[in-house]
Structures are given as C-alpha cells and as structure tokens.
C-alpha positions in Angstrom: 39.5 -21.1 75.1 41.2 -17.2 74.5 42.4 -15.2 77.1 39.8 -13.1 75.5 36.9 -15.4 75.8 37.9 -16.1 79.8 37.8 -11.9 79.8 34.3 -11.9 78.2 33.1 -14.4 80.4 34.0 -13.0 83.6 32.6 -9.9 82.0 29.2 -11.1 81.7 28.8 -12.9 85.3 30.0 -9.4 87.0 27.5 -7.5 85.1 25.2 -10.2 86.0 24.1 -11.2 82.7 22.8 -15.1 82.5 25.6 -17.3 82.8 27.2 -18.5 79.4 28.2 -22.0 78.6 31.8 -22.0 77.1 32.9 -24.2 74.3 29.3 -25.3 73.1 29.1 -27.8 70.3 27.1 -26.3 68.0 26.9 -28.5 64.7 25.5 -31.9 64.6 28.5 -33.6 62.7 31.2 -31.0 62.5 33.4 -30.5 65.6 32.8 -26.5 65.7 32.3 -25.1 68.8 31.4 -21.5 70.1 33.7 -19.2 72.8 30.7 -18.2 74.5 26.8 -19.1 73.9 23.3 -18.9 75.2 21.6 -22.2 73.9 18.1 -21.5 74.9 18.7 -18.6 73.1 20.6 -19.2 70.3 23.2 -16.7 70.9 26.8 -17.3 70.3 29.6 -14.8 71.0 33.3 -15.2 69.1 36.2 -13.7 70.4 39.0 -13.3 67.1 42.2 -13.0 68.5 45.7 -11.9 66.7 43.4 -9.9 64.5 46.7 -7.3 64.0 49.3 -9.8 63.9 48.3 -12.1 61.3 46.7 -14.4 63.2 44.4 -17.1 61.9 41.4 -15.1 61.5 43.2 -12.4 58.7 44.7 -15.1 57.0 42.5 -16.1 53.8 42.5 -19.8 54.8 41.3 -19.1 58.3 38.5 -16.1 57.0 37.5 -18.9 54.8 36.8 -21.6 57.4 35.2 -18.7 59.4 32.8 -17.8 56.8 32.0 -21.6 56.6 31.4 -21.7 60.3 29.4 -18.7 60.4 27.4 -19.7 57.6 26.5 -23.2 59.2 25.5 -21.5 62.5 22.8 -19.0 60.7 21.7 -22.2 58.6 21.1 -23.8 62.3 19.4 -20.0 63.5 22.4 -19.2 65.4 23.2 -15.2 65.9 26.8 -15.1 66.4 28.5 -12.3 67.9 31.7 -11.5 66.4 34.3 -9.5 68.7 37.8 -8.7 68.7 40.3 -8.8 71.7 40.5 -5.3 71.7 36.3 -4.9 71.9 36.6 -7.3 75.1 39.5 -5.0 76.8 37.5 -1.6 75.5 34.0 -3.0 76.7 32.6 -2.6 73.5 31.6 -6.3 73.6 29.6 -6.5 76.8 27.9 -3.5 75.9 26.8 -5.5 72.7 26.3 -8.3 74.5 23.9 -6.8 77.4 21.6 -5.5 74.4 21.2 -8.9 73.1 20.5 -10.9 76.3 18.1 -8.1 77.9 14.7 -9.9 78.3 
C-alpha cells in the first residue's frame, strides 16, 4: 500500500468515517485490488502516486492499464475515487470522501 493510502486511511478513522478495508480484491479473475474501499457500498478510493515525477500513473503504459482497471470496476458498479498524493496531504480527498460515505 502508498504512504498515501496509509495517510488516507488514518484520515478517514480520525474523522470517524466507517472503517475502510485496504487492498480489496475487486475483480473475479484479475488480481486488481483497490487502496481503500467500502464493499457494502461499492466505493473504492485510489491514491496515484509520483503523479509529477513520471511515475507509473503518467506514463502511457500505466494510464492504459489504469483505464482498463477503472473500466472493469464501473462494469462491476464500482465508483472509484481517484486522488492524488497531494489531495491526501491538502485534505481535498477526505473532504470528497466524507460526501460520498454520508448516510
């Protein structure tokens, strides 16, 4: 898991959100798994790391298996949550993510 995700995570128990499970197996026969997700809910959060040092997620190979990820996941009627690093740090993630899990 990112240093991002761990971030994220202890994020959400502070702010007292429900409790995410962390590197859920989402797809029945690929070995994808999710950063952060509510399965009763089918919400997923993904922290993209490196994203201003050419790390895997800006690179055209890794954007592509992304998208193919992604794509799976709403085919299953997963939302995913896509976040940066730098929305963790800023807050800008939790924020997002206390909308989407308010009951």
């Amino acid at each position: 898991m990112s240093k991002g995700a761990l971030n994220l995570e202890q994020q959400v128990i502070y702010t007292g959100l429900p409790h995410p499970t962390t590197e859920y197996r989402f797809h029945p026969s690929r070995r994808w798994r999710f950063d952060l997700c509510w399965p009763g809910r089918k919400l997923a959060c993904e922290i993209d790391g490196a994203v201003f040092t050419g790390g895997r997620h800006t690179r055209g190979a890794g954007v592509e298996k992304d998208a193919e990820k992604f794509a799976e996941a709403m085919c299953l009627g997963w939302r995913v949550l896509r976040v940066t690093t730098g929305q963790v740090r800023s807050g800008q993630a939790i924020g997002w993510l206390e909308r989407l899990l308010k009951d």
